[in-house]
N, C-alpha and C positions, 0 to 999 in steps of 0.2 A: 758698820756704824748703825745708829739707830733712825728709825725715820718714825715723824709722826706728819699725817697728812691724811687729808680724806679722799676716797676712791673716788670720783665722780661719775656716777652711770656707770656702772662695774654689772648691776644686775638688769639694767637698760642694754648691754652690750650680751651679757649672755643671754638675754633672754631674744636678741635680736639674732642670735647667730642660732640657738634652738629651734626659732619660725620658721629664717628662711629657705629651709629645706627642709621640710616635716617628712617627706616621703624617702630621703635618703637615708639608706639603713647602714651603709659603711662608702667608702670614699677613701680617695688619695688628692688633696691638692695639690701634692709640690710644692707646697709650701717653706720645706725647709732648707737646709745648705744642704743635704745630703741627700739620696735614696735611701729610703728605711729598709733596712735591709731583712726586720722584723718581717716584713708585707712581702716582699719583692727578692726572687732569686732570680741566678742566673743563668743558662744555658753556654756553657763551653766548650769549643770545641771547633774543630774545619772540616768536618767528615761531610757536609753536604746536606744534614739532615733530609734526606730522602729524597731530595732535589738535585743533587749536583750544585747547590749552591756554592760559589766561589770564596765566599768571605771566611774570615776566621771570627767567631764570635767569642767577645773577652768580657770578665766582667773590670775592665781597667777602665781608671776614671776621665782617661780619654775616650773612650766610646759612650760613657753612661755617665752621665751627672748633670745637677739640676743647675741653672741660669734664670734669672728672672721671672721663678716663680712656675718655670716650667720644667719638666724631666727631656732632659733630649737624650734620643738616640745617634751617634755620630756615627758614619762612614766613613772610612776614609781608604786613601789609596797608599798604601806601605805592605810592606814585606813584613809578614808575623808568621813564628815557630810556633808550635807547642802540643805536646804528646803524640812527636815524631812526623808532624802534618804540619807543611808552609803553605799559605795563600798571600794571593798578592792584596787580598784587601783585606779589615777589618771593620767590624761592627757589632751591634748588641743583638741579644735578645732576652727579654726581661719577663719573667713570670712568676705565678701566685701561689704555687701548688704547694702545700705544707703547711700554707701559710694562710690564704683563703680561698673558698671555693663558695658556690650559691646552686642554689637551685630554683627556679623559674625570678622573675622578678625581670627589673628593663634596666641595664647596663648601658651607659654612655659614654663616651671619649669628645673633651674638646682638643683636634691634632689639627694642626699646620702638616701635610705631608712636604716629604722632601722635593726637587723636580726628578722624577724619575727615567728623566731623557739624557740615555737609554741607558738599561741594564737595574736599574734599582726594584723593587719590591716590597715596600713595606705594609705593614698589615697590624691588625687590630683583630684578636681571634681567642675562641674558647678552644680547649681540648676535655675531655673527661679525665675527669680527679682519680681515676682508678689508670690511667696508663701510666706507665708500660705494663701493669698487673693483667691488664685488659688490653688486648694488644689495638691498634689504627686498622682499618677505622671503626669496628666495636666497641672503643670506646667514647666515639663520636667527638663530630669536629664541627663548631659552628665558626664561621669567617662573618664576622662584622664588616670587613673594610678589607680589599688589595686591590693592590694599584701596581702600575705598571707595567700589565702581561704585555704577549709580543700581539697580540692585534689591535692594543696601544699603537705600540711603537710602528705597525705597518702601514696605522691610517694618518698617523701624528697626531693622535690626539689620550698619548698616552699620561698628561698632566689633569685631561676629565673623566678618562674611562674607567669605570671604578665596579667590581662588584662585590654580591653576599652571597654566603654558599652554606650547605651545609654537606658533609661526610657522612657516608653510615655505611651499615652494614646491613641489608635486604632481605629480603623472606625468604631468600634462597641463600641464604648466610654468601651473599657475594659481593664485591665494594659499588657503591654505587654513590653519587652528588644529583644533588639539587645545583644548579646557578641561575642568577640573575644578574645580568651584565646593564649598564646604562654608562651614557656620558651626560653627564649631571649637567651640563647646559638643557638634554631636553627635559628634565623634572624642574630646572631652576634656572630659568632665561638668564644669560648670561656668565653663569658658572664655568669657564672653561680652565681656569689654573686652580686647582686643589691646594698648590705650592704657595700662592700666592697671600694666603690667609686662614685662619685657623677655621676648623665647621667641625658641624658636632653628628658626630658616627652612633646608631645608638642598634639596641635591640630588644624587641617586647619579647618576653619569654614567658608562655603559659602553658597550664597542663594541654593545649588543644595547639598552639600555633607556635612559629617561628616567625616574625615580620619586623623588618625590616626597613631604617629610616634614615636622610642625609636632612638635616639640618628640621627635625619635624617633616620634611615630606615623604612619606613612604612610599618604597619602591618595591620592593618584594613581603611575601609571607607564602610560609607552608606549613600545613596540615601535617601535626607528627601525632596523631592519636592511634593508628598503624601499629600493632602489636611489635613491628622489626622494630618500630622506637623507639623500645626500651631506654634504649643508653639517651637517648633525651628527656628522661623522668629523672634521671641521679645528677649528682654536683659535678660542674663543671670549674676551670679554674683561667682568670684571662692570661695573656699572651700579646705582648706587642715587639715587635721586631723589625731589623728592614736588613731582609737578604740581597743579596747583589748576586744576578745572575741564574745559571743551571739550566738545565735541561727543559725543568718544569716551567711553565708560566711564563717566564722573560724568555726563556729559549734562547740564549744566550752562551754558550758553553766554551767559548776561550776568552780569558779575560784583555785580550787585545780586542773583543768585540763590545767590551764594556766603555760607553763614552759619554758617561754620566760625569756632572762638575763634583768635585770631591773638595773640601769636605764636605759630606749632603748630612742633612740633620734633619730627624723626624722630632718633631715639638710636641706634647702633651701637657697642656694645661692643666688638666684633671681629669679623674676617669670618677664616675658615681655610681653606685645602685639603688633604685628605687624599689621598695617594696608594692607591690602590687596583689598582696591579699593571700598569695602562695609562696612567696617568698623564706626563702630558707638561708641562713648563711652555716659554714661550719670557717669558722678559725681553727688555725693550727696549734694556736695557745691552751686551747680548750681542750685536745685532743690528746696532749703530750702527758706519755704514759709516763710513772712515779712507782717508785722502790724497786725492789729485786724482781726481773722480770723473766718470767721461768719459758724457755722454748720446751725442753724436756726434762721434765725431774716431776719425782714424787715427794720426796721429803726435805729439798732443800725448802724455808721458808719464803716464801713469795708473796706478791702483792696480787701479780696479776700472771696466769700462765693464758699459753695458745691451747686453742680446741681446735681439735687435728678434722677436718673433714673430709666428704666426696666431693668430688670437683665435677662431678657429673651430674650433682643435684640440681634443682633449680635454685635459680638469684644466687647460686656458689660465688662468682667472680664480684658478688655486688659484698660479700659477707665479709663479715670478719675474724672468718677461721682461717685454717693453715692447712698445707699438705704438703707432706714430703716425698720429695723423685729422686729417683737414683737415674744418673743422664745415661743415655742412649745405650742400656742394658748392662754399660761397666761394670755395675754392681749390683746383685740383686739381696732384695730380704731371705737371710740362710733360714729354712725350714724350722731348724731348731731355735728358739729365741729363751733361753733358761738362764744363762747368765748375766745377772744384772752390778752394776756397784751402787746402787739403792734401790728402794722401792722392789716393786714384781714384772716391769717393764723396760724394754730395750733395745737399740737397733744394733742387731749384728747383721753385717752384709757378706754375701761371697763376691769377694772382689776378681773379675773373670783376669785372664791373660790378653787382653787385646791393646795394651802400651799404654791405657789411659785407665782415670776411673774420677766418680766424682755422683756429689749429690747434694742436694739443695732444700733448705728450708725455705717455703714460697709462699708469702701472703698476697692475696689477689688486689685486698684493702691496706695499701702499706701502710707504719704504723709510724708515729711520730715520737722519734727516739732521742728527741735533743736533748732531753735531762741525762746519758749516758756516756755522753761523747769524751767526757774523762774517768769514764768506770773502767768497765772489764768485762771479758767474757771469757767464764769457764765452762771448759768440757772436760768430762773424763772420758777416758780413750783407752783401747787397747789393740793388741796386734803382735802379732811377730814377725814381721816385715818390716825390711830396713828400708824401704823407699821415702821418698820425703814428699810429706803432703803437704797443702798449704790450704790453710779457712781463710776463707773471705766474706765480704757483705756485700749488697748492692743496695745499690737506692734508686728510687725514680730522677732524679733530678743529676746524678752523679754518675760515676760508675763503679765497676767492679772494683774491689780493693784487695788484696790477697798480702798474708802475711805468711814464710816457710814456719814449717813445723816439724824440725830432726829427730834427734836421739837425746841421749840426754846430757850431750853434750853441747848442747846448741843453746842457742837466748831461749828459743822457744821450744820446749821440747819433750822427748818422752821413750824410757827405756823400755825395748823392744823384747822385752819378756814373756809376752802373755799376760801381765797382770796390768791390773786397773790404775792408772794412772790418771792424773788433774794436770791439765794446762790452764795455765792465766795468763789471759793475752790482753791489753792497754787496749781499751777502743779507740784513744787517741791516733794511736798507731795506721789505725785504718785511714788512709788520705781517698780523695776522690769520692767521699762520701756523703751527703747530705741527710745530714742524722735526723732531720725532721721527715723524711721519706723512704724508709729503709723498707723495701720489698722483700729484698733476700739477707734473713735474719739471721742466717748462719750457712756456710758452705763449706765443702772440702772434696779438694780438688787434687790429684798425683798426673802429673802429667808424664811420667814417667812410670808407669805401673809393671810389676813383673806378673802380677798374677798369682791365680792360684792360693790365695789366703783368702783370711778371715781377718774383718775388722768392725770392733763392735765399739757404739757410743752412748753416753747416758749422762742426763744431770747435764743439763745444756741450760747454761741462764746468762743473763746479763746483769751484774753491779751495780746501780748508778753510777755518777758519778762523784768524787772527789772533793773538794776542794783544791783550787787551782791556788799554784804558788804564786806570791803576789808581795814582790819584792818592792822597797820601797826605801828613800831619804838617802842618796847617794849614787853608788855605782854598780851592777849588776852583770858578772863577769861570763860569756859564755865560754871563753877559751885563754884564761888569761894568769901567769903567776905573779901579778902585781898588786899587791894589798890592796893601796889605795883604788884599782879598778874593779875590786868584789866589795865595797863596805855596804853593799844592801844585800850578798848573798852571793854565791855562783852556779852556775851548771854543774853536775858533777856526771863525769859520764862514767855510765855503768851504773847509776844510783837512780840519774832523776833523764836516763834516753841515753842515747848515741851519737857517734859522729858516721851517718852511712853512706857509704861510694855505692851509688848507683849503679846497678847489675854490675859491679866490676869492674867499672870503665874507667877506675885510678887505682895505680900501685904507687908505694912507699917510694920516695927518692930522702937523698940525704938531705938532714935538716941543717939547719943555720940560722938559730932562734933568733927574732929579735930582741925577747927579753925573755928572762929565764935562761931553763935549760932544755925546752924542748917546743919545738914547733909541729906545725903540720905539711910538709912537703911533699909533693904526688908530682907523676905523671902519667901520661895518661897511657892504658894498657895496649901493648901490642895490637894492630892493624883494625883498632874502632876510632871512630871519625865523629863522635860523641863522648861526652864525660859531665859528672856529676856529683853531686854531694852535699848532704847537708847537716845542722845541728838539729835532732828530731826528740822534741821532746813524749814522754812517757804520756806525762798529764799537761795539757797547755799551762802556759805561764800568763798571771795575768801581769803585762806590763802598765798600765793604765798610768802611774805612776810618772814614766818618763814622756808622756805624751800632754808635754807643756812646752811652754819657747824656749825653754834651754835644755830641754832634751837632746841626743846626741846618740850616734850610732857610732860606732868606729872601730877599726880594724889595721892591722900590718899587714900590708902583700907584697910580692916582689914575683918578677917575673922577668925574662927574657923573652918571649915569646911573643910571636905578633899575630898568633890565632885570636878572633874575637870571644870574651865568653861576656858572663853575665852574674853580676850579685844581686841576691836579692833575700826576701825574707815571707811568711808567710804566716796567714790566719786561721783560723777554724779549719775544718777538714776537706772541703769540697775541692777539685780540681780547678785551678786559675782562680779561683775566687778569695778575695784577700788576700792576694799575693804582688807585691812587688819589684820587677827587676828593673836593673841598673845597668847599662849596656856601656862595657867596656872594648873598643875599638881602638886601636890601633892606630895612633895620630891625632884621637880626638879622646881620649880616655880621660872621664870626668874626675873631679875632685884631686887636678893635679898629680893624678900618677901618672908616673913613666916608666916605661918598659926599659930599663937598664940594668937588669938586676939586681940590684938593690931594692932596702928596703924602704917602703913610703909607709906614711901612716893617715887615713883615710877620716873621713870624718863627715859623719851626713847630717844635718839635722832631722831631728825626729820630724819635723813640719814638712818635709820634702817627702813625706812619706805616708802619714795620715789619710792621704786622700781614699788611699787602696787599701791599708794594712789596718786591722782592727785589735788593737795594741790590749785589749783585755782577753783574745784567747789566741797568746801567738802557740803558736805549734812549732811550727821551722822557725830554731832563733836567727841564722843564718845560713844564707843557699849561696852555692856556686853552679852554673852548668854552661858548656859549651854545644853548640850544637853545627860549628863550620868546621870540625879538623880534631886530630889531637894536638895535646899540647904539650909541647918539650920539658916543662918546668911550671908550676906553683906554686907557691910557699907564703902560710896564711900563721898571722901569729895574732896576742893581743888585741881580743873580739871583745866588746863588752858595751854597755850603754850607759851612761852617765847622764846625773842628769835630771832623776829621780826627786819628787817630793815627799816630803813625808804622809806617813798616814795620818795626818789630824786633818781635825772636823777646826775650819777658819770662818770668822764672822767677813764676807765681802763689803766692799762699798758698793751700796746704793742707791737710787732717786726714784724719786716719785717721778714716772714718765707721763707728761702731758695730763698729768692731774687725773690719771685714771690707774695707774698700772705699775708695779715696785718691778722696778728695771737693774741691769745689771751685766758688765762683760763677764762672757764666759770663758771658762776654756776647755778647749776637746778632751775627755777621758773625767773632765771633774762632775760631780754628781752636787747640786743644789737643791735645799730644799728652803721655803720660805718660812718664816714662824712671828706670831703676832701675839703681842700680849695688851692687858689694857692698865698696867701698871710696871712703873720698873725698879718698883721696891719690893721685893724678895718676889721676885719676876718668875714665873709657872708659862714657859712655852707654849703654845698652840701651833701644831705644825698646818699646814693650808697645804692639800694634795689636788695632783700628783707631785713626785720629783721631778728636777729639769735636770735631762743632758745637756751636759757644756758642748757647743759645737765652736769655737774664736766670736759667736755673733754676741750681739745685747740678746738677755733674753727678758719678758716682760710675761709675770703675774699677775691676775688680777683676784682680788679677795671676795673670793661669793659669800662673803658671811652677810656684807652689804655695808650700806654707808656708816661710818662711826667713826668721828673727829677726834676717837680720847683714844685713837692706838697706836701702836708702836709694834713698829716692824722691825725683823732683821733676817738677813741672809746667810744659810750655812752651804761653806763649801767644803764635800768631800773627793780628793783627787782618788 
């Protein structure tokens, strides 16, 4: 509809929100329904992060998600799987790296901690924006805020004892800290529950100090103009988390000694940075490399290639060149290097005899590779050795990814001739990645080497990416031969990905289709007590479309079996990150299945799912995994989501909110943009930027052009 009304104080409001904080140069309020996931990643994983920490850290919207204005971090006490590691508890950890980093300037946090009595840990902390390129603690570690160590917990007064620290590495390149410990009752009479109310955690950061303040009163500072502190001159990126437990710090190490109340929530009203005169920010937006991005080639065209350097230089690890290692002598540079398949340059290695071989392309400054995550990367290759290698990437934020590379009879592959050959491998492909962080740009890896050959590579680059398919006004079929369930499009496998059994932990059983003439029925492979599998797209799919209130997921299974597994589905590439499972149990198996053998037909709303799944770059259309037993029998048919709007551009209904602001319900996955004209006879749009994401809230514009009674508004929604 059309609205005409006047803004009231529309330039009185933003000029109000511009003053009152003139010194802050970037900021997070938690303002909105979500985590911006733009700003903020996540750390996954149960390995202990060098602590023996206990918890499992997920980025599931039970651990991470914003309340009233704040981002909490949750605790809790349950049993979680994931990439082969169970703990008995879960919780977050949330950081900026890819995405922002600073250098000097004063960082602040307003946190409610959780009560840490006993076993909790949570913290407020910098890392440098070059690790793991730059390994701990070289590339320096400042702690704002932790809470809860064990001489806490052995005087009882582990809800006040709080300190700041800082990590390096010393003139004798050996680890060494700074700490400064208090119980914030002696700097702030009274202060003895941290738990009890929010305080504000900050840190002055200059070319000359480190210091350190609870609530404006300062409690620590140290002197970093010491040649060893270097890595306190480069960007740092922040870090807020709350570990449960380990070795380190709480000293804590069986979790029957943990007897903290669960669920404990660490609260974050806001985090700021104030510019202070040296202040530097680097966003990850700014950073993100564009076109064909050359690791090795001479005459492919490119935008932007690597420069290969000494790593023994100085400020090498600070730089932004590249160098290439072959790991632990597998493989060396062969004497003769003369044949290329372009250019006048090229790596041939003598790959040795010792069972393994591999090497690595390594940037110390990882590079910010989101524009590719639906491209490609080619190499050409040669060899005559029939072993099977496998390229992988890494990233700071993720982990290794490895995909096989056969003969040429394989998906991926290349005949073992001696001549030059091209593989094109899907970046999509790569999981466990975080493509705005990619340290290791290209690798190849034989874990199985025979030895004794030659293997030469050239013309190494990256694609961008794609255009993502982006199905729309209906039904969207991932495994289904029922017309009416493909009328926006379907998967086709072998065309646009695969359906793949994880290391092989399911074989073929006989099918007994729901519909059609063919299903997918497994069980699971001789004496593994694991199984998996999923629909892996090529190039992500943007479903954005079916993420509305009549969206729909749905599926046919049947089982007899009473092992627990889990369905679920997944986003962008990072490990645990956008991803959702659905735990099916045995007595309590949700959405009205029963284990009878027969068949059920499943049906999720898309809204049961949104919290986790980010439906414009799904990857995994759908997962299955077990992780308690094999399983007798599976049998999955009839996968598709319905549900879908169209792609037009719809005028919303709107109101003028409280006489200042064009309002409007939203919905998740739709893109709105405002538009104001001052006539509406043969009407000439003015659009008013930025666009609004739809999240389910009202969302409210306000028109900076300023006050003017003759306009006329309207709202475009595009799903």
């Amino acid at each position: 509809m059309h609205i005409k009304a006047v803004l009231l104080s529309s330039i009185l409001v933003l000029m109000a929100c511009g003053s009152a904080h003139a010194a802050v140069v970037w900021s997070d309020e938690f303002n909105e329904p979500t985590i911006d996931r733009e700003t903020w990643g996540y750390d996954y994983g149960g390995g202990g992060f060098g602590n023996g920490q206990l918890e499992f850290n997920t980025a599931r919207s039970e651990n991470v998600y914003i309340e009233n204005g704040s981002l909490i971090l949750e605790a809790r006490d349950e049993t979680f799987t994931g990439g082969g590691v169970t703990r008995e508890f879960t919780s977050a950890r949330v950081n900026t790296q890819g995405r922002f980093a600073f250098t000097y300037g004063t960082l602040e946090a307003r946190i409610q901690l959780p009560d840490t009595a006993d076993g909790l840990w949570p913290a407020f902390w910098l890392l440098g924006n070059n690790f793991p390129g730059i390994v701990w603690p070289n590339c320096g570690e400042i702690d704002i805020l932790e809470s809860g160590a064990e001489a806490g917990i052995l005087a009882g007064t582990q809800n006040e004892l709080i300190n700041s620290a800082i990590h390096f590495s010393n003139a004798a390149d050996e680890y060494e800290f700074y700490a400064e410990w208090i119980n914030t009752s002696d700097v702030i009479p009274g202060l003895t529950d941290l738990s009890a109310d929010y305080h504000r955690y900050k840190v002055e950061w200059t070319p000359t100090d480190l210091t350190f303040y609870i609530d404006d009163v300062q409690f620590a500072t140290w002197d970093i103009t010491a040649a060893h502190f270097e890595e306190y001159h480069h960007p740092h990126f922040p870090i807020l988390n709350v570990a449960i437990g380990g070795w380190n710090y709480v000293k804590i190490n069986d979790p029957s000694g943990i007897t903290a109340s669960f669920p404990a929530q660490m609260k974050i009203d806001w985090i700021r940075l104030e510019d202070n005169g040296d202040t530097e920010i680097f966003l990850g937006a700014d950073a993100a490399e564009t076109g064909n991005f050359g690791i090795f080639t001479e005459t492919t065209p490119v935008d932007t290639a690597l420069v290969f350097g000494d790593d023994t230089s100085t400020n090498w690890p600070y730089s932004d060149e590249a160098a290439v290692y072959p790991w632990a002598d597998t493989m060396t540079f062969a004497a003769a290097q003369t044949e290329f398949s372009e250019g006048s340059e090229g790596w041939t290695f003598d790959v040795e005899g010792i069972g393994w071989c591999g090497m690595g392309v390594f940037l110390p400054n990882y590079r910010n590779m989101e524009n590719y995550s639906d491209g490609f990367l080619h190499v050409d290759i040669k060899t005559t050795s029939t072993d099977l290698y496998e390229f992988g990437i890494e990233s700071a934020r993720g982990q290794q990814a490895w995909l096989p590379v056969g003969d040429e009879t394989a998906e991926f592959g290349f005949a073992r001739d001696g001549n030059w050959h091209t593989v094109s491998i899907p970046l999509g492909r790569f999981g466990n990645t975080d493509f705005k962080t990619v340290h290791q740009i290209f690798m190849l890896l034989c874990t199985a080497s025979t030895g004794g050959t030659t293997l030469s590579l050239d013309n190494i680059w990256w694609e961008p990416s794609v255009p993502r398919p982006t199905p729309t006004g209906g039904s969207f079929g991932v495994y289904t031969e029922t017309a009416a369930n493909k009328t926006a499009g379907e998967f086709t496998l072998g065309a646009d990905g695969e359906f793949f059994i994880w290391a092989d932990t399911l074989i073929p059983d006989t099918q007994d289709p729901s519909e059609g003439t063919e299903s997918i029925s497994l069980q699971s492979a001789p004496a593994l007590s694991w199984f998996g599998a999923a629909f892996t797209a090529d190039v992500k799919y943007d479903l954005s479309a079916f993420d509305n209130p009549n969206g729909k997921f749905h599926f046919s299974m049947k089982t007899s079996s009473s092992v627990p597994f889990q369905i679920g589905m997944k986003s962008g590439n990072q490990e645990g990150v956008g991803q959702k499972w659905i735990d099916f149990v045995a007595g309590s198996d949700p959405y009205g299945f029963l284990r009878d053998g027969a068949w059920h037909e499943i049906e999720i709303p898309i809204s049961n799912l949104v919290a986790d799944v980010d439906f414009s770059q799904m990857s995994q259309l759908f997962e299955i995994l077990g992780v308690d037993g094999p399983i007798s029998d599976i049998e999955l048919d009839n996968i598709y989501y319905s549900g879908g709007l169209a792609n037009e551009t719809n005028v919303v209904s709107a109101i003028i909110q409280d006489g200042v602001g064009i309002s409007w319900p939203s919905t998740d996955g739709s893109t709105y943009t405002v538009q104001w004209t001052d006539s509406l006879t043969n009407a000439s749009w003015n659009s008013i930027s930025p666009t609004v994401e739809g999240d389910w809230t009202t969302q409210t514009v306000f028109d900076p052009l300023g006050l003017d009674a003759a306009r006329f508004y309207q709202v475009l929604e595009t799903p």
